[in-house]
C-alpha positions in Angstrom: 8.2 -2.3 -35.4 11.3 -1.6 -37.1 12.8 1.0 -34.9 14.8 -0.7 -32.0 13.6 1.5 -29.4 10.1 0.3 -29.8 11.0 -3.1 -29.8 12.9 -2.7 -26.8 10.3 -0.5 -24.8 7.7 -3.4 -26.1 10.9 -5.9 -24.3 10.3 -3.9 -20.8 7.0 -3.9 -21.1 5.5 -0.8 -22.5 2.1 -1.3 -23.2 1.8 0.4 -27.4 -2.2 0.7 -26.7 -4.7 1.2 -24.3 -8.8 2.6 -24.2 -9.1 4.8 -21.3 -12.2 4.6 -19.0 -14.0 7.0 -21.5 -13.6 5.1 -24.4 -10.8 6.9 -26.1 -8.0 5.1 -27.5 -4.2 6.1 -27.0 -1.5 5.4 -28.7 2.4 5.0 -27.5 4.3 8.3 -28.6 7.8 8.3 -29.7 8.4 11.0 -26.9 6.4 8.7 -24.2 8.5 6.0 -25.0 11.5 7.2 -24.9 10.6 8.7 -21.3 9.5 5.3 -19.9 12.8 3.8 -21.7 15.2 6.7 -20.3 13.0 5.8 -16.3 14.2 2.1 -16.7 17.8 3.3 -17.5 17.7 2.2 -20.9 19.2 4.2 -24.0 16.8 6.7 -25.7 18.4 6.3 -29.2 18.7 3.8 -32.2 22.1 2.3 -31.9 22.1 1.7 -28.0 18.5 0.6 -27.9 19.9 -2.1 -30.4 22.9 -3.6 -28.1 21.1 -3.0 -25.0 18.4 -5.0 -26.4 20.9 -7.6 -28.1 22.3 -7.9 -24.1 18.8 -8.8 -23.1 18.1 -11.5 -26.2 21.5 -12.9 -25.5 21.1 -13.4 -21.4 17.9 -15.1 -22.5 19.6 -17.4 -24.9 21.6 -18.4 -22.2 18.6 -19.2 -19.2 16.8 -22.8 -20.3 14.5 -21.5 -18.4 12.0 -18.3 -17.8 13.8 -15.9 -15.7 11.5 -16.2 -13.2 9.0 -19.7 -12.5 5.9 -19.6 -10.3 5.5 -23.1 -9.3 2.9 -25.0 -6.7 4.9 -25.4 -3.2 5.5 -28.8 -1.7 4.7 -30.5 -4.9 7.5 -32.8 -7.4 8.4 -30.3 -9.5 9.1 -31.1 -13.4 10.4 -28.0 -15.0 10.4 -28.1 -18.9 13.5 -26.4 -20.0 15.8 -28.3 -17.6 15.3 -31.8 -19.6 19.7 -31.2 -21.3 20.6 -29.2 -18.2 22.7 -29.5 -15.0 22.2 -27.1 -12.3 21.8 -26.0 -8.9 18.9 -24.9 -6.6 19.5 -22.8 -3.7 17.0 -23.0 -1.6 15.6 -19.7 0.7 16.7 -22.1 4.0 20.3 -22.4 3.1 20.0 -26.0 1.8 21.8 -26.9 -1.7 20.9 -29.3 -4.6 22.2 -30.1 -7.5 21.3 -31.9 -10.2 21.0 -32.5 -14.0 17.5 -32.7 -15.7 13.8 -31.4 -15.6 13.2 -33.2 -11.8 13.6 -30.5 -9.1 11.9 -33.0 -6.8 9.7 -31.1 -3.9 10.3 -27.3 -3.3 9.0 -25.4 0.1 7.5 -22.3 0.1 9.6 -19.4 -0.8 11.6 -18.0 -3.7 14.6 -20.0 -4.7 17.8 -19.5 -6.6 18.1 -21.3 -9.5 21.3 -21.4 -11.4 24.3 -23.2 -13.5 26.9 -22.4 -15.4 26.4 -18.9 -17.2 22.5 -18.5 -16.1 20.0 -17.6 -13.5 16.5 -18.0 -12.9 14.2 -17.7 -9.7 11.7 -20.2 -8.7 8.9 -18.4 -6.7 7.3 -21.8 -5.0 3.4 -20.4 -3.9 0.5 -22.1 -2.4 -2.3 -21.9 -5.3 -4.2 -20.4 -3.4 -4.7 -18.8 0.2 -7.0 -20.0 2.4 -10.3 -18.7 2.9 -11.1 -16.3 6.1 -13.7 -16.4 8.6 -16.8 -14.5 8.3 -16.1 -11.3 10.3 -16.0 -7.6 10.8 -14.0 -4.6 12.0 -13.8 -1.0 12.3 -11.3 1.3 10.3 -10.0 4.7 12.4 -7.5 6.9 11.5 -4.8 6.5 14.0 -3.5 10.3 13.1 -7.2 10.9 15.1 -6.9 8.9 18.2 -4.7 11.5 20.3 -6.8 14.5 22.2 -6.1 18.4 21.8 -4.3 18.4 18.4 -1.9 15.4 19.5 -1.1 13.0 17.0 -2.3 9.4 17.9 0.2 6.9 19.2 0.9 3.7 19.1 -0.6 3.2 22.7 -3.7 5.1 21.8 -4.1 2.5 19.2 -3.4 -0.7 21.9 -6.4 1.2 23.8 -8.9 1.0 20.7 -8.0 -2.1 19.8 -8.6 -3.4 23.2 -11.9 -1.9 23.6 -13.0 -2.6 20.4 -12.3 -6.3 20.1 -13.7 -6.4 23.4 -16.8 -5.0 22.2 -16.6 -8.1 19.4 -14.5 -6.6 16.2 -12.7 -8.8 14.4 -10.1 -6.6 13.5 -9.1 -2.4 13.7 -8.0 -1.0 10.4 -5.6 1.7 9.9 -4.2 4.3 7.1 -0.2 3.1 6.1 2.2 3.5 9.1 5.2 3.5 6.7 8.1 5.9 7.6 7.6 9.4 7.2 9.5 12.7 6.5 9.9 13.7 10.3 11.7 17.0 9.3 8.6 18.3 7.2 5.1 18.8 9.3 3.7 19.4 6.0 4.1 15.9 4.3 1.4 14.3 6.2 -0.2 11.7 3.6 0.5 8.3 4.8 0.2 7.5 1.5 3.0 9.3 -0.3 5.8 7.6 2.7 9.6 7.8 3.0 10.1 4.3 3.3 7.2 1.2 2.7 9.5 -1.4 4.6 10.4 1.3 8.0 7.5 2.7 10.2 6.3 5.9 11.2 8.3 7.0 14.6 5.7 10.0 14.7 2.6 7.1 16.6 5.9 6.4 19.2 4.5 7.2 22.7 7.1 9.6 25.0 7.0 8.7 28.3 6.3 12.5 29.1 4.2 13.7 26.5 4.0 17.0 24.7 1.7 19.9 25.9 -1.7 19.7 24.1 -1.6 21.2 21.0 -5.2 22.5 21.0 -7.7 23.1 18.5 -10.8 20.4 17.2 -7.8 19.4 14.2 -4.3 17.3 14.5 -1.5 20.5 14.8 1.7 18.2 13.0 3.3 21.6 13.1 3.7 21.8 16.8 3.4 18.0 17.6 5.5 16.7 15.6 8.9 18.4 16.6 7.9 18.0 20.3 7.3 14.5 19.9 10.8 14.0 18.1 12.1 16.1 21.4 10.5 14.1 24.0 11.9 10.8 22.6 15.4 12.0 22.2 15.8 12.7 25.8 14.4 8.9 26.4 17.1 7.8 23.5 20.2 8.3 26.3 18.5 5.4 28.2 18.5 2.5 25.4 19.6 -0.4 26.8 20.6 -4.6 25.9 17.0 -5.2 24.3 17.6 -2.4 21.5 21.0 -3.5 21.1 19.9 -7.5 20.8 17.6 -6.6 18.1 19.7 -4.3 16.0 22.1 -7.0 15.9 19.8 -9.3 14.5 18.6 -6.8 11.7 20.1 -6.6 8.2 21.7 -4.0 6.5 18.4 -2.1 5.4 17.3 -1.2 8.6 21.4 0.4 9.1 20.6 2.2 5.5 17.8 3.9 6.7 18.5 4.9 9.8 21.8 6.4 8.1 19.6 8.5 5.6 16.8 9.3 8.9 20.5 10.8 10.3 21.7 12.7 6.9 18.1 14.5 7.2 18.8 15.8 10.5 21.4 17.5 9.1 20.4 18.2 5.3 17.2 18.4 5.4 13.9 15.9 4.5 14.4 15.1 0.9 18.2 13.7 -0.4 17.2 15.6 -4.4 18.1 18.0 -2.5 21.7 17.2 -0.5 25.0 18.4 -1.9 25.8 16.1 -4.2 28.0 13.9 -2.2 25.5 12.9 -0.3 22.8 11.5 -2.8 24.5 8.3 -3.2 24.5 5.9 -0.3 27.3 3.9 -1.4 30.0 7.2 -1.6 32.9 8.2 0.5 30.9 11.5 2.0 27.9 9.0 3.4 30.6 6.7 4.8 32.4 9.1 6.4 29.4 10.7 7.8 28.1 7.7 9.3 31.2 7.3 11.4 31.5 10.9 12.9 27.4 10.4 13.4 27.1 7.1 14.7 25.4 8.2 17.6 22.6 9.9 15.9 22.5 6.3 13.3 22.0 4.7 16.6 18.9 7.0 17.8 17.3 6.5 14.6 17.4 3.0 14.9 16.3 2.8 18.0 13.3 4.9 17.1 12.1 1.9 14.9 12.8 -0.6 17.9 10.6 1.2 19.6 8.1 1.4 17.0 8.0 -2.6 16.7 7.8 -3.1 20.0 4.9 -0.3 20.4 3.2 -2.5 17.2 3.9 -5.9 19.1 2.2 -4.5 22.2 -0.9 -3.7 20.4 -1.3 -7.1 18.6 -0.6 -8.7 21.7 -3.8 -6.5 22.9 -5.9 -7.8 19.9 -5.3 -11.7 20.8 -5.8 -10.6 24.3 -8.9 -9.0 23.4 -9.8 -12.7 21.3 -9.9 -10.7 17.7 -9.3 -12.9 15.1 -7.3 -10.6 13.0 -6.2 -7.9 15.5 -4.3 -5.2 13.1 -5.9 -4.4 9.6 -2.9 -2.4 7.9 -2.4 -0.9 4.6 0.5 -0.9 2.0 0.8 2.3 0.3 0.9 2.0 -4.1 4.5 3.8 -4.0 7.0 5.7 -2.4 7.9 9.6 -2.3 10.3 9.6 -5.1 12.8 11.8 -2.8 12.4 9.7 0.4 14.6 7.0 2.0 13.4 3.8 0.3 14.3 5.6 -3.4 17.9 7.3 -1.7 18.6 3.6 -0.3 18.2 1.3 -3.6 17.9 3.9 -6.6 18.1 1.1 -9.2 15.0 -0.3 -8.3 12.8 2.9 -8.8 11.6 4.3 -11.9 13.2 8.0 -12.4 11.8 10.9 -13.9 8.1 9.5 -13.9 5.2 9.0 -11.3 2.9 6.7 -10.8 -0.6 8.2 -12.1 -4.3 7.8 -13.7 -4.9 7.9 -17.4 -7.7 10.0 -18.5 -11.2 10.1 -17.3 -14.3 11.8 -16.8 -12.8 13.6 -14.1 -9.6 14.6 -15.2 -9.4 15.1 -18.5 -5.3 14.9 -18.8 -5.1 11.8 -16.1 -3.4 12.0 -12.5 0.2 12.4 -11.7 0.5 11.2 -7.7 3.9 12.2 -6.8 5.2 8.2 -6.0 8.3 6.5 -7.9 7.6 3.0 -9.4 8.9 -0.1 -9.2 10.8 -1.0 -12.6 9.6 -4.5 -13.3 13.1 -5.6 -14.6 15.0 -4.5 -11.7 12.2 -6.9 -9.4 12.4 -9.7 -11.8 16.3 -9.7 -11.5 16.2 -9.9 -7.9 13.8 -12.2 -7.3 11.0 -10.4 -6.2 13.0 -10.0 -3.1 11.8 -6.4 -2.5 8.6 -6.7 -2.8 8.7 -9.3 -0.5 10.6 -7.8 2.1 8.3 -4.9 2.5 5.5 -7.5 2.6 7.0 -9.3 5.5 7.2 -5.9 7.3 3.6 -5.8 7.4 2.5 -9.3 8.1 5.0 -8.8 11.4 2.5 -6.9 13.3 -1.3 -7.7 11.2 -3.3 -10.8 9.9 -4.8 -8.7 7.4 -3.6 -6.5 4.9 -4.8 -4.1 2.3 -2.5 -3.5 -0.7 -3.5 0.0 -2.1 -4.3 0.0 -6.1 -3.4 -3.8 -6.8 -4.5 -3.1 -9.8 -0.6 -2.3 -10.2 0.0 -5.8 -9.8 -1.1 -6.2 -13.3 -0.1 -3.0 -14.7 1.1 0.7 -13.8 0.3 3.8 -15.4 3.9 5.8 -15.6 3.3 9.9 -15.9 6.3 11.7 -17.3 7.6 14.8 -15.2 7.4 16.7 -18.6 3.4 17.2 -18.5 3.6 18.0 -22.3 4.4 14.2 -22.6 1.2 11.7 -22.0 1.9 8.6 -20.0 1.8 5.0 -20.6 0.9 1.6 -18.9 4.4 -0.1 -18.0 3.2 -4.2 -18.0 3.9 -5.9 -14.6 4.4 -9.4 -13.9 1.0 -10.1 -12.2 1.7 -13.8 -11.5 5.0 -13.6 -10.1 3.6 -10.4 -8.0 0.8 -13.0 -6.6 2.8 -15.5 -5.7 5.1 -13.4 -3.8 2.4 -12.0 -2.0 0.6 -16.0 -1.4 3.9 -16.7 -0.2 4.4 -13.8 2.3 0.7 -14.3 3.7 0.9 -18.1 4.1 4.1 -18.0 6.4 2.3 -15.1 8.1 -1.0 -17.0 8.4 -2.5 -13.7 6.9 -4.8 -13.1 4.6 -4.7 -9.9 2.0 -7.3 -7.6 0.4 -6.8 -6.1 -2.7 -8.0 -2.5 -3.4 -9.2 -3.8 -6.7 -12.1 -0.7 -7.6 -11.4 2.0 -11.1 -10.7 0.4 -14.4 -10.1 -2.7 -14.2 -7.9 -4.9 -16.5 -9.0 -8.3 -18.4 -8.4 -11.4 -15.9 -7.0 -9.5 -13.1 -10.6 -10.3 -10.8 -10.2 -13.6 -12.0 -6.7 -13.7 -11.3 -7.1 -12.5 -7.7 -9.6 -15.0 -7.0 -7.8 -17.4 -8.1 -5.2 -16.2 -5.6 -7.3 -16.7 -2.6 -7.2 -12.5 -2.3 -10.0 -10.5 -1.3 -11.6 -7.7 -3.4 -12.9 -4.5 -2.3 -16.7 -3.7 -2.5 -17.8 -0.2 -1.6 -22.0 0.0 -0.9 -22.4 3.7 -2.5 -20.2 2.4 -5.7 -22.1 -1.1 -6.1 -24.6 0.3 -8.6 -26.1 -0.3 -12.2 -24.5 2.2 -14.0 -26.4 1.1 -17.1 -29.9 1.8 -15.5 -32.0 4.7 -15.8 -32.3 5.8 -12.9 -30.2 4.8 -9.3 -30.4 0.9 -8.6 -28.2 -0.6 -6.4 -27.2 -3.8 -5.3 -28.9 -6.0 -2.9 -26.9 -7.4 0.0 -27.7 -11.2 -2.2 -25.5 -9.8 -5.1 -22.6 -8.8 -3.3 -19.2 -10.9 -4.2 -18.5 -13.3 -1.0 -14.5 -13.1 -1.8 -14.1 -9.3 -0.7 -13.9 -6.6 2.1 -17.4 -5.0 1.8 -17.6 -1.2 3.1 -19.9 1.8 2.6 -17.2 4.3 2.1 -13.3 4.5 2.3 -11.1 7.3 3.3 -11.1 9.1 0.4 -14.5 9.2 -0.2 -17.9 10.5 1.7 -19.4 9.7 5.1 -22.4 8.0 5.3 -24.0 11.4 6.3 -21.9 13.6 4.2 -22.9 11.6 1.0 -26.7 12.1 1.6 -26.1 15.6 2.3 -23.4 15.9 -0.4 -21.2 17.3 1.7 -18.2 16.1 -0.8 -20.0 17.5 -3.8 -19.9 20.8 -2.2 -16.5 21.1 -1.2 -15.5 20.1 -4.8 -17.6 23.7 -5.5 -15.7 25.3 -2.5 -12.1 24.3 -3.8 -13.6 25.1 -7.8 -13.5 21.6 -9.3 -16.8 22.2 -10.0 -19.6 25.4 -10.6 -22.6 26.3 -9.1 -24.8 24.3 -12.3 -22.5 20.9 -11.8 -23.1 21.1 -8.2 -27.2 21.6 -8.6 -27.1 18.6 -11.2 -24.9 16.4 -8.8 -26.8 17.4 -5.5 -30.3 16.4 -7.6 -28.6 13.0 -8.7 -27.4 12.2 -5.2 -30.4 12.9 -4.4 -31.8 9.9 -6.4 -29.2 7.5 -5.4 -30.2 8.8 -1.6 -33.3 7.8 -2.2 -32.7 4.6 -4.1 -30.1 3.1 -1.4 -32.2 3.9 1.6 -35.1 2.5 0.3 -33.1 -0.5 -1.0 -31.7 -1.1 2.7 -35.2 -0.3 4.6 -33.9 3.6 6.3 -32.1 6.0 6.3 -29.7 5.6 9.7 -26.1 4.5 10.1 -27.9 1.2 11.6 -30.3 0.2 8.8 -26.6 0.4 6.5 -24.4 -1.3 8.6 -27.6 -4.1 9.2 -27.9 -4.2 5.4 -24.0 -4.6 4.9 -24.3 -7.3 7.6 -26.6 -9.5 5.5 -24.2 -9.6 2.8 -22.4 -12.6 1.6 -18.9 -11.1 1.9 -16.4 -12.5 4.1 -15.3 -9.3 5.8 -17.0 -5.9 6.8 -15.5 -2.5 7.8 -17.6 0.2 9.2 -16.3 3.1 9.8 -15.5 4.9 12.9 -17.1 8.0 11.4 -20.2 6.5 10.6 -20.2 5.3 13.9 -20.2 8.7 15.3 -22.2 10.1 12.6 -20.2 12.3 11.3 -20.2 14.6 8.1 -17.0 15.6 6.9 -14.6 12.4 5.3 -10.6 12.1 6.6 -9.6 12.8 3.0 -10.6 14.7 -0.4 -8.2 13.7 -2.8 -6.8 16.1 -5.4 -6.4 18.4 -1.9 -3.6 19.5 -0.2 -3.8 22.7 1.5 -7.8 23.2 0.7 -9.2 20.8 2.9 -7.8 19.4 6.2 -7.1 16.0 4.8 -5.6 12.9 7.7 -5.9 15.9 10.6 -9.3 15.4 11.3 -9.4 13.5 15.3 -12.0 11.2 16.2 -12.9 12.9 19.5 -13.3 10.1 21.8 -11.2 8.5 24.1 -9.6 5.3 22.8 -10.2 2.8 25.6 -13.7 3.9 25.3 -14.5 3.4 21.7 -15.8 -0.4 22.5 -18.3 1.4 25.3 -20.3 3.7 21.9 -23.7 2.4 22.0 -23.5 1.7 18.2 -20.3 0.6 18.5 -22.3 -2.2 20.5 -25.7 -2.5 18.2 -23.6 -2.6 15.5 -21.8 -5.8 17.1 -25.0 -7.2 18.3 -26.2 -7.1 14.1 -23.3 -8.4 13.1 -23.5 -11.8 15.5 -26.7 -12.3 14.3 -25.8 -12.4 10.5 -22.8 -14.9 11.5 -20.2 -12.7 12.0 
């Protein structure tokens, strides 16, 4: 490795090997690396990969320590490194110590500033592990759904389900990401591609007077959406001392992103695409703009008070409604790379590539998904402190979290925007990621699940474990993939330290995967032909009969009976199994093809609880402990 460039991409963590989930091996390419060098900022050839490199040795050199420390909480701390050193420890709480040697002495929760002279390191102080959940069991609904006659779902359609639900026994009421949005494009309605992971979604806000229906058996965004933004600016003249108490107690991010919600008003959703004066937050245009517009600043912050207060109404209905989790929310993988989070803090997002899929049996040249990435040497400089920001926005309104692909946690696939370029796994630093997230959940009293399913790396189910985090366990998935012919796992062999489902968002319904509804709209949009959907229908057809065999039927009961006698802590059902129905909210790979997150769930929110198997399926979990 004599060429500086690949000793400083190996520096940043660019992986120079991987095996896909076919087998095939890949090598780094000149031409990937120096994409994934030129995303983290770094110089692309010889002579400034060399300095830039030497900076990095010599910043090292200085540190008698790791840059970063993940350390036990509340325990003496003796930090090797320190033995010839004086420093000082700034604690998250304000308090200051200094001192000389290896003996820290006992260190609270949080992530700490460690420093002396002409160095820096963090100490992230974690509880080894989080503590173990209650038996129990929820229901996951797509909030987009709850609303009647092509309305969006609201926030208060949400405190009615939750309500009725936890009434009816649920532990807890699962969701897709409520992360900010792009409010100016009806068209970008994935709640997994958001604006902003740390901001929430103003388009679930409740007008006083709401919007005419919409019509039609599907969520109309086009004609909602606008009407909703309407509505709620003629209630915006009305803010009063609460809003204003709360905005004074906010930081600076939440004034960022309200400024870039107001610069879309006028410029449209996506900042690429601004006059050029306007793409950087910190120029004299932005300021300027934010004075002669503080009016429309204001509104958009006062659309997120209203949002948290909305969100603190329904958790307030869960612990009313004696739920033991109350809000099961989800953190999306990444952010829109032209939304506000990348607009407000550019030097902490990966440029030029996405977050993506290597090769595999279904896509032969891997998956670009449209969402910046975190560069692990921006995080690692700061502490971590953004990731744990956007952490704490969730565990403010839900005791239990999903975080989407934490598989990233231990490394991320980066896709150059140049498709002739493969991509390449960019290392991430897994333990300090953890402990971050331990620490996040531990002040919240929360506990996590990791959506740990695809290819999984060495140690990282371990590591999770470890942790204290759930895994994810998906019924039609839990197979023997080595077998001859379909066997599945009994209920005995399912991992107690997870969320055990039949099905997520993405994939089929219990009633579309016996009938292989999926497999035939994978014909109907051409990912497949008429002979792959004959073989695929006659293999479901096998693992149809293996599963319902396996589990004693063939109804919506008999599986959630048999996901009830598993040893996993948790258990979603979903709301569409519920109601038996066929078609699944989401098929990925769509856009316009198939009417992904518009789907609506048909019956009233506050009478959800009321569904007869809504109420056998409550009735099977007591009995199994839950």
């Amino acid at each position: 490795m004599n060429d500086p460039r690949d000793r400083l991409a190996a520096r940043l963590g660019v992986v120079a090997e991987y095996t896909d989930q076919i087998g095939a091996a890949h090598t780094l390419t000149s031409e990937t690396r120096d994409a994934v060098l030129a995303a983290m900022g770094a110089p692309t050839d010889a002579d400034g990969a060399e300095q830039y490199l030497k900076r990095i040795e010599a910043q090292d050199a200085r540190r008698p320590v790791p840059s970063y420390v993940v350390v036990s909480s509340d325990r003496t701390q003796d930090l090797r490194g320190l033995e010839d050193a004086s420093w000082t420890l700034d604690l998250e709480d304000g308090e200051r110590r200094e001192g000389a040697g290896a003996q820290l002495g006992s260190v609270p929760v949080g992530i700490h500033r460690l420093h002396g002279h002409d160095w820096e390191a963090w100490i992230l102080a974690a509880p080894e592990r989080l503590r173990e959940p209650p038996k129990g069991w929820g229901v996951t609904l797509p909030l987009y759904g709850l609303g009647r006659d092509g309305r969006i779902g609201t926030y208060a359609d949400l405190r009615a389900a939750v309500s009725s639900l936890g009434a009816a026994g649920a532990d807890f009421v699962g969701i897709n990401p409520i992360h900010a949005g792009f409010p100016h494009d009806p068209t970008a309605i994935s709640p997994y591609s958001p604006s902003h992971r740390g901001r929430l979604s103003v388009l679930h806000i409740a007008p006083r007077e709401p919007a005419a229906p919409a019509g039609g058996e599907l969520v109309d965004y086009a004609r909602n959406q606008p009407a909703r933004v309407t509505a709620l600016r003629r209630e915006w003249s009305e803010a009063g001392a609460d809003f204003e108490k709360w905005r004074a107690a906010q930081n600076g991010d939440l004034e960022r992103f309200a400024l870039h919600q107001a610069l879309s008003d006028e410029l449209g959703a996506y900042w690429p695409d601004w006059p050029e004066g306007y793409r950087d937050p910190d120029s004299p245009d932005v300021a300027a703009f934010a004075q002669e517009h503080a009016d429309l600043v204001s509104f958009h912050a006062w659309l997120q008070w209203r949002a948290e207060v909305a969100l603190d109404q329904v958790q307030e209905a869960a612990r009313a409604a004696g739920m033991r989790f109350g809000l099961y929310l989800d953190l999306a993988v990444g952010t829109h790379p032209a939304g506000a989070e990348t607009w407000a803090d550019p030097e902490l997002f990966a440029r030029g590539v996405s977050l993506g899929a290597p090769p595999d049996a279904f896509s032969a040249r891997g998956q670009s998904w449209g969402l910046a990435p975190l560069r692990p040497d921006t995080l690692a400089a700061r502490g971590f402190a953004p990731l744990a920001a956007i952490l704490r926005r969730q565990f403010a309104h839900a005791k239990l979290l999903r975080i989407d692909h934490i598989l990233g946690f231990e490394r991320a696939f980066w896709v150059p925007q140049d498709t002739e370029i493969p991509g390449a796994y960019v290392s991430m630093p897994r333990d300090a990621l953890l402990a971050v997230a331990r620490i996040e959940a531990e002040r919240a009293g929360a506990t996590i699940v990791g959506e740990d399913l695809g290819n999984i790396p060495d140690g990282l189910h371990d590591a999770l474990e470890s942790a204290g985090i759930l895994g994810c366990r998906v019924a039609q998935f839990e197979q023997d993939w080595d077998a001859t012919t379909a066997t599945f796992t009994p209920a005995e062999g399912y991992s107690e330290s997870a969320l055990t489902s039949f099905s997520t968002h993405d994939l089929p319904t219990w009633e579309g995967w016996k009938s292989g509804r999926d497999l035939e709209w994978r014909r109907e949009v051409g990912d497949t032909d008429d002979a792959q959907l004959r073989d695929g229908k006659s293999q479901r057809h096998e693992e149809v009969e293996a599963l319902t065999r396996l589990i004693g039927g063939d109804t919506a009961r008999d599986l959630h009976a048999f996901l009830a006698q598993t040893p996993s802590r948790l258990i979603a059902v979903q709301i569409e199994d519920l109601l038996g129905r066929v078609e699944q909210p989401n098929l990925p790979g769509t856009v316009d093809q198939h009417p992904n997150w518009r789907r609506m769930v048909g019956i009233a929110p506050d009478r959800l609880g009321e569904l007869d198997e809504v109420r056998i399926t409550a009735e099977l979990m007591r009995e199994a402990g839950r």
